[in-house]
N, C-alpha and C positions, 0 to 999 in steps of 0.2 A: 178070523177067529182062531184060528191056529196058530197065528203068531204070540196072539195073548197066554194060549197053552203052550209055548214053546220057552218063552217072556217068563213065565210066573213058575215054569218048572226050572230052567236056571235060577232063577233067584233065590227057589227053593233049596237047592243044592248049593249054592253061593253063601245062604246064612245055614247050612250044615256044616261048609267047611270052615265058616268065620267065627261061630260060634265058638270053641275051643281054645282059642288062639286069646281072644278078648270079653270081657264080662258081658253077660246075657242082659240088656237093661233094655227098656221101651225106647230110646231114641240112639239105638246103636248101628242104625245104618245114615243116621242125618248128614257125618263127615263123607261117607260114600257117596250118596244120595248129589249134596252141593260139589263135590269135585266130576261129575261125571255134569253134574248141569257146566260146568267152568267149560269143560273137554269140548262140550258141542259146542257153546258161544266162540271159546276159542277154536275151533276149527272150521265155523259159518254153519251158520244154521240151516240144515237139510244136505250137507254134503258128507257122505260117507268117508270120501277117502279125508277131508276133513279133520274128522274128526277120530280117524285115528291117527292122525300127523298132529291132533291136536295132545291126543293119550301120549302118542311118543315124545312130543315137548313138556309135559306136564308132568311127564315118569323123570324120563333125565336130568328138566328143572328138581324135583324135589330131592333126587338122590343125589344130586350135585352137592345143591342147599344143603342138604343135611350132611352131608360130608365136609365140607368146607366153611359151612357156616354154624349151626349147630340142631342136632336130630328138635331140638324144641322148634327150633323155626321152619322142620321141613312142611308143616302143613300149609304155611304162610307165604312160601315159595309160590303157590298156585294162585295165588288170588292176584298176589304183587303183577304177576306176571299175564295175569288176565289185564289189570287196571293196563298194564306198562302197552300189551299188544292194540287192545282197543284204543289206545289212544292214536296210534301210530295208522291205525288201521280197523276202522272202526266195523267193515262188515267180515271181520277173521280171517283167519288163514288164508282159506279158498272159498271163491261165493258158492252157494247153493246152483246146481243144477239146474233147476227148475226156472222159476219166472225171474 
C-alpha cells in the first residue's frame, strides 16, 4: 500500500514538473507512459537492474538519434531499437530474477 502512495506522489510531482515545459492536454503522458513500457520489455521483465540498463540504452539511443539523425525522429529511435533487440534476443537485456 505504500508503495502505491509513494508511486502516485511521484507522479504527482513528475506532471507538476512536466506540466510547464509542454501543453496541459488529456493524453499528455501517453509518449511517457509507452517509452517506460519499451524500458522494461527492453531490459526483461521483472529485472530491476534490467531495466535501468534498459533506461540507459534507450536515453543514449534517442540523444544519439536525435543528434545525428534528426530531433523528428528521436521518439522513433526507441521503438526501432526495441523491434531490433527483441529480435536478437527475445527475453531482453537481462532475464528476470525470479522463475
Amino acid at each position: 500500500m505504500l508503495t502505491f502512495a509513494i508511486s502516485g506522489a511521484l507522479a504527482a510531482i513528475a506532471a507538476t514538473l512536466y506540466a510547464p515545459i509542454n501543453l496541459i492536454y488529456p493524453a499528455m503522458g501517453h509518449l511517457v507512459i509507452t517509452k517506460a513500457f519499451v524500458i522494461i520489455i527492453l531490459g526483461g521483465m521483472g529485472s530491476v537492474p534490467g531495466a535501468i540498463l534498459g533506461g540507459l540504452v534507450i536515453g543514449f539511443a534517442e540523444s544519439f538519434g536525435g543528434f545525428y539523425l534528426s530531433p523528428d525522429y528521436q521518439d522513433i529511435v526507441a521503438f526501432i531499437l526495441l523491434v531490433v533487440i527483441l529480435s536478437l534476443r527475445p527475453q531482453g537485456l537481462l532475464k528476470s530474477g525470479g522463475r
